[in-house]
C-alpha positions in Angstrom: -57.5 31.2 -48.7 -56.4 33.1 -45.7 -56.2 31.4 -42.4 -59.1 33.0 -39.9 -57.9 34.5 -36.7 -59.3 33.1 -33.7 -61.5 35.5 -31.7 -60.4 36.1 -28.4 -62.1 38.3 -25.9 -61.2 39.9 -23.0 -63.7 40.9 -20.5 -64.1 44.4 -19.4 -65.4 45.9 -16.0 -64.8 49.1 -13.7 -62.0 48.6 -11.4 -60.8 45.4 -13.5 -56.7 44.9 -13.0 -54.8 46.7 -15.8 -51.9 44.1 -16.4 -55.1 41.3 -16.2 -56.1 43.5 -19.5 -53.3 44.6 -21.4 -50.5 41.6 -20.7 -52.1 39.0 -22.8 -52.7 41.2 -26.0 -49.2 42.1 -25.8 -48.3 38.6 -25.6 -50.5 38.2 -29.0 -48.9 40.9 -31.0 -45.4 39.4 -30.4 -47.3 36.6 -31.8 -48.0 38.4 -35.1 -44.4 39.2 -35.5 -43.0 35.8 -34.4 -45.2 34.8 -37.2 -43.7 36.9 -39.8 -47.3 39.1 -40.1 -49.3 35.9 -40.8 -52.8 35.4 -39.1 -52.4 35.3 -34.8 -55.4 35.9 -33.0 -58.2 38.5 -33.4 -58.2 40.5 -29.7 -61.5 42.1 -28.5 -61.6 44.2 -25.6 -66.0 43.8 -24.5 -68.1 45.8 -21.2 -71.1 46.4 -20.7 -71.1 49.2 -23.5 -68.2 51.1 -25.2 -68.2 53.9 -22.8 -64.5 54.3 -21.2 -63.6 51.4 -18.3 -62.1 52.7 -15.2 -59.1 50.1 -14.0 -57.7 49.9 -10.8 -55.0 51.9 -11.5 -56.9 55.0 -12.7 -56.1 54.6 -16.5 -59.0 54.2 -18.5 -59.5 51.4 -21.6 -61.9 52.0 -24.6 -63.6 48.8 -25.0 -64.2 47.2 -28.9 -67.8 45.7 -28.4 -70.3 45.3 -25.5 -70.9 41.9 -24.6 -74.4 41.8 -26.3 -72.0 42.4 -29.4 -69.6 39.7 -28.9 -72.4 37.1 -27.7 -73.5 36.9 -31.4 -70.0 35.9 -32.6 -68.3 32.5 -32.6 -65.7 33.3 -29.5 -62.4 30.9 -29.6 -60.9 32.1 -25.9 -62.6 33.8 -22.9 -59.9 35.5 -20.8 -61.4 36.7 -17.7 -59.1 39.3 -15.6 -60.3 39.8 -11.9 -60.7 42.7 -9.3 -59.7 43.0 -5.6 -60.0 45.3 -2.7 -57.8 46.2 -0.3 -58.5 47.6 3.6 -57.0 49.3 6.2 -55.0 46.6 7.4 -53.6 45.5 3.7 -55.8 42.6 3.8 -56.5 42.1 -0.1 -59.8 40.3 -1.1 -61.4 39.5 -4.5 -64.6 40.8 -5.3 -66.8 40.0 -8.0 -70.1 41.7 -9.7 -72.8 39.7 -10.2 -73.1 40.9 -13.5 -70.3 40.6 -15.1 -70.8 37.0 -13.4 -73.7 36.3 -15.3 -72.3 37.9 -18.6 -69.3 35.6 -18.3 -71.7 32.8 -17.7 -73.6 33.2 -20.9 -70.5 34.1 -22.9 -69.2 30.8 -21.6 -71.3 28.9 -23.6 -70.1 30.1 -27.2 -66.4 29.8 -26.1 -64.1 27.1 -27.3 -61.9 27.7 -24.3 -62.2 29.9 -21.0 -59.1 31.2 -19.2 -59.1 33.4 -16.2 -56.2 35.8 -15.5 -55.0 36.3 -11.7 -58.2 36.6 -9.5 -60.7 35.9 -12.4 -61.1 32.8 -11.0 -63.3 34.3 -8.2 -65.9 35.3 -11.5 -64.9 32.1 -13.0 -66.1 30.1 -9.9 -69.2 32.6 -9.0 -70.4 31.2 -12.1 -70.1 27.6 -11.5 -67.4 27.1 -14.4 -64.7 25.6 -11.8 -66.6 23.1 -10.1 -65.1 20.0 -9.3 -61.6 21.2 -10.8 -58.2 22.0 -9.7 -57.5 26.0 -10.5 -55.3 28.4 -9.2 -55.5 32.4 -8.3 -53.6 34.5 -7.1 -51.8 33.4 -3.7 -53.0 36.3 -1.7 -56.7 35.1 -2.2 -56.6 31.5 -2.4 -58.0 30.8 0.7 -60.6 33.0 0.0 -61.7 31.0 -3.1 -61.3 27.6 -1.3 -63.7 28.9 1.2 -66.3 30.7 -0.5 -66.2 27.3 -3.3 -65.2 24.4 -1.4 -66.2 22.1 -4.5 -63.1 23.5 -6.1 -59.5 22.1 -5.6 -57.9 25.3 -5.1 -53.5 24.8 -5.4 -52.2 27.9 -5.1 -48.6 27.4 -6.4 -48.5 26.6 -9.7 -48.5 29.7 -12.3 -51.4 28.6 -14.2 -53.4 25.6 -14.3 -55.4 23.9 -17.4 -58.2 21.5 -16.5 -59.3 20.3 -20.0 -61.2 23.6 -21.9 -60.5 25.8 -18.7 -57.4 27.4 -17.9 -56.9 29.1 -14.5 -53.8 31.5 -13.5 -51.7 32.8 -10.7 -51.0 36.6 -10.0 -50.9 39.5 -11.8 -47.7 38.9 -14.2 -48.6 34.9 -14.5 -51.2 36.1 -17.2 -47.5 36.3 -19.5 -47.0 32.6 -18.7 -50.5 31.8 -19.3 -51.0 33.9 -22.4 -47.6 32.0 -23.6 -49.2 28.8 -22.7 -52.0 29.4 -25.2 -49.9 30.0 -27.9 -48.1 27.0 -27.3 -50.7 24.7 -27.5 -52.3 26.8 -30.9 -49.7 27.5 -32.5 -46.3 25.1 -30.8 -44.1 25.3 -28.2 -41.2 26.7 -30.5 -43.2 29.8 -31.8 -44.1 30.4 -28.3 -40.7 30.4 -27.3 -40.2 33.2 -30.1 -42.2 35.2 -28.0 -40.9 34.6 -24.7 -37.2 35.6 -26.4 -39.3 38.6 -27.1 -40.6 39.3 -23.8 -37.3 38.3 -22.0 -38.5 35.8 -20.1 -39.0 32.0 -19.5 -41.4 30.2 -21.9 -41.7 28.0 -18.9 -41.2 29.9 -15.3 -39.4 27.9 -12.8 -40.7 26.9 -9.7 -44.3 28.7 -8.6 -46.1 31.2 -6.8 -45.1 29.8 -3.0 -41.4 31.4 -3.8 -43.6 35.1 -3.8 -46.3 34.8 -1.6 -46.1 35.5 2.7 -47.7 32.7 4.2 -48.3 34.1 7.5 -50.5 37.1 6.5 -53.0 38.0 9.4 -56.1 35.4 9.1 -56.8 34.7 13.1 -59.9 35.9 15.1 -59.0 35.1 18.1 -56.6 36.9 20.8 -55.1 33.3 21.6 -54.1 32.7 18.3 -52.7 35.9 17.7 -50.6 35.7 20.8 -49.1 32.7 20.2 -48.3 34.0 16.2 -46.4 36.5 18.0 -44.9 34.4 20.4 -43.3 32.4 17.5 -42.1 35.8 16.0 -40.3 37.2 19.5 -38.8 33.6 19.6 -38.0 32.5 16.3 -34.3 31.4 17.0 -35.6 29.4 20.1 -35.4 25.5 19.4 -39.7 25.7 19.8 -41.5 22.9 20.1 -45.5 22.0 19.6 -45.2 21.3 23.4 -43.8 24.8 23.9 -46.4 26.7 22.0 -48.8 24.5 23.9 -47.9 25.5 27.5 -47.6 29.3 26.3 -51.3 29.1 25.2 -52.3 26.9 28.5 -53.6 24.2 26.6 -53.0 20.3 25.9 -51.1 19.5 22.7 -54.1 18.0 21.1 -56.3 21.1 21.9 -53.4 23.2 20.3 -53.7 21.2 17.0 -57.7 22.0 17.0 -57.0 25.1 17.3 -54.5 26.0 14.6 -56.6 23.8 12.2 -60.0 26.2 13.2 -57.9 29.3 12.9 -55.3 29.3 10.7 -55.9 26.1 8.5 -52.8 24.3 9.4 -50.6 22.5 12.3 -48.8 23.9 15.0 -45.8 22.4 13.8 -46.3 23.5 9.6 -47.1 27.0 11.0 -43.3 27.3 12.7 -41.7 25.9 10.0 -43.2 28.6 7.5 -42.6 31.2 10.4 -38.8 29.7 10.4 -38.8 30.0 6.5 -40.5 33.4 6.2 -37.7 34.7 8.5 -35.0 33.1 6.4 -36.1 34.4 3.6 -36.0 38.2 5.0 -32.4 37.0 6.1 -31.3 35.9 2.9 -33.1 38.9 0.8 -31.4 41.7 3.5 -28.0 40.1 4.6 -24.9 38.5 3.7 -25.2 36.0 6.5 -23.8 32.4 5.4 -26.2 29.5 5.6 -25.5 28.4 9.0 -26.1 31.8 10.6 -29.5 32.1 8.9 -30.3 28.4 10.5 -29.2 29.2 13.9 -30.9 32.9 14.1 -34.1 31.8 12.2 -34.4 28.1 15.1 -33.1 25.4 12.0 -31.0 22.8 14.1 -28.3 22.5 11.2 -28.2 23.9 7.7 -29.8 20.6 6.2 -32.9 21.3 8.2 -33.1 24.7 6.6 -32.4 23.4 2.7 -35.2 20.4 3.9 -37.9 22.9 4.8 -37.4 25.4 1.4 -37.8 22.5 -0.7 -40.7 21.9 1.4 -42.3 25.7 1.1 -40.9 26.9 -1.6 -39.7 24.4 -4.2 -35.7 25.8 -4.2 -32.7 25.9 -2.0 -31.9 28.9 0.4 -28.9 29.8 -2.0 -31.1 29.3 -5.0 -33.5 31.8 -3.7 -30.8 34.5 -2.7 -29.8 34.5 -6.2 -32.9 35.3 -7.4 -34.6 37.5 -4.7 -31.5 39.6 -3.7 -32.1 42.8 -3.2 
């Protein structure tokens, strides 16, 4: 008798992420042919109804089923892409529709195991299916889901994150690595590597999401705050202290600290040493500088202190990252 494919479904909605869509099914028909034709997974694309679905990059899918269709059926894996806008300023943010927040809820309950893709976990967690559990999201919008659901454990570095039945994962081309994930747990970790080969890339993607993201995007309110982030900036190569940035601001050391946490989430002294990094980085993407250039122009005392504070951002060495981010 011939094996039954597991169902999975893919949710559908106007301005959804294309990659979020189409990366995982491509993931499951190198599957099919890592398994010599034989029985993978059964992919259904489900909206609202079958009409045409707008993605965010203007090219239309044609869904399978509507979700009333796919409610009826015994559902194996949920994926759950995500949607995000962008303003004037390049600010991104998530955004989810109630709707398809309520449709994912129900559809939840006749799922083996749920899986968002990139921001997904914003519709994930709108409908209660992350609380009180560690998930990830894309880095640009991880503070925005540990705000709006402070009873999740939002890490924003690793590429994807499983939590018993739910799965949770990082940006955009993370839903590869998660996708390959899934197929190593159904179906082993060597047919899964079958399909990385396929894909050219790691079955298992070293290091995470930290090595990508830009820490020091815009997130103050305040002119004082804003100052001082430019302060650092003008005077990166300066040996800066806390006590520095305190004085510049006209306030006590202590007050400083209250004020970083309030407004930026962190301490005075983290926030320079992921300005010190950040500037490294462009230095080691744009240059040819040796190691203990990029540590005197970026404010590192000695080259150790540099290697000592990319391990701590980013998981790798300054020279490790050059070879990979090198333009």
């Amino acid at each position: 008798m011939s094996r039954v494919e597991p169902l999975v479904v893919i949710v559908l909605f106007d301005g959804v992420d294309l990659l979020d869509v189409t990366g995982p099914p491509e993931v499951f028909s190198l599957l099919r042919r890592e398994l010599g034709g034989a029985p993978g997974y059964r992919v259904v694309l489900a909206a609202e109804t079958v009409d045409p679905v707008t993605t965010s990059a203007g090219v239309r899918v044609l869904p399978d089923a509507t979700f009333d269709e796919v409610a009826t059926r015994k559902i194996d894996t949920l994926l759950v892409p995500g949607s995000v806008d962008v303003d004037e300023k390049r600010r991104v943010r998530a955004v989810t529709d109630p709707a398809v927040v309520d449709r994912v809820r129900v559809l939840a309950g006749r799922t083996r195991r749920i899986a968002s893709v990139c921001v997904g976990a914003h519709v994930l967690a709108a409908a209660g299916l992350l609380d009180g559990r560690r998930a990830t999201t894309h880095w640009s919008t991880a503070r925005q889901l540990a705000t709006e659901h402070p009873s999740i454990d939002v890490d924003p570095d690793p590429i994807f994150i499983r939590e018993g039945d739910v799965w949770t994962g990082a940006g955009i081309s993370a839903c590869l690595d998660l996708s390959l994930a899934l197929v190593a747990e159904d179906f082993g970790e060597a047919v899964a590597l079958g399909v990385a080969r396929q894909l050219v890339m790691y079955l298992k993607r070293p290091s995470g999401q930290s090595q990508f993201s830009i820490p020091l995007e815009p997130v103050s309110t305040t002119r004082r705050v804003e100052d001082l982030r430019h302060h650092i900036t003008r005077n990166i190569a300066e040996p800066l202290t806390v006590a520095d940035l305190a004085m510049h601001a006209h306030v006590s050391e202590r007050q400083l600290t209250r004020i970083f946490k309030t407004e930026l989430g962190t301490t005075p002294a983290a926030y320079l040493e992921a300005a010190r990094v950040e500037a490294a980085r462009n230095r080691l993407e744009s240059t040819e500088d040796a190691l203990e250039r990029v540590a005197s122009a970026c404010g590192f005392n000695t080259i150790d202190t540099l290697i000592r504070a990319f391990r701590r951002q980013l998981g790798m060495t300054p020279t490790e990252y050059r070879k990979r981010f090198r333009a």
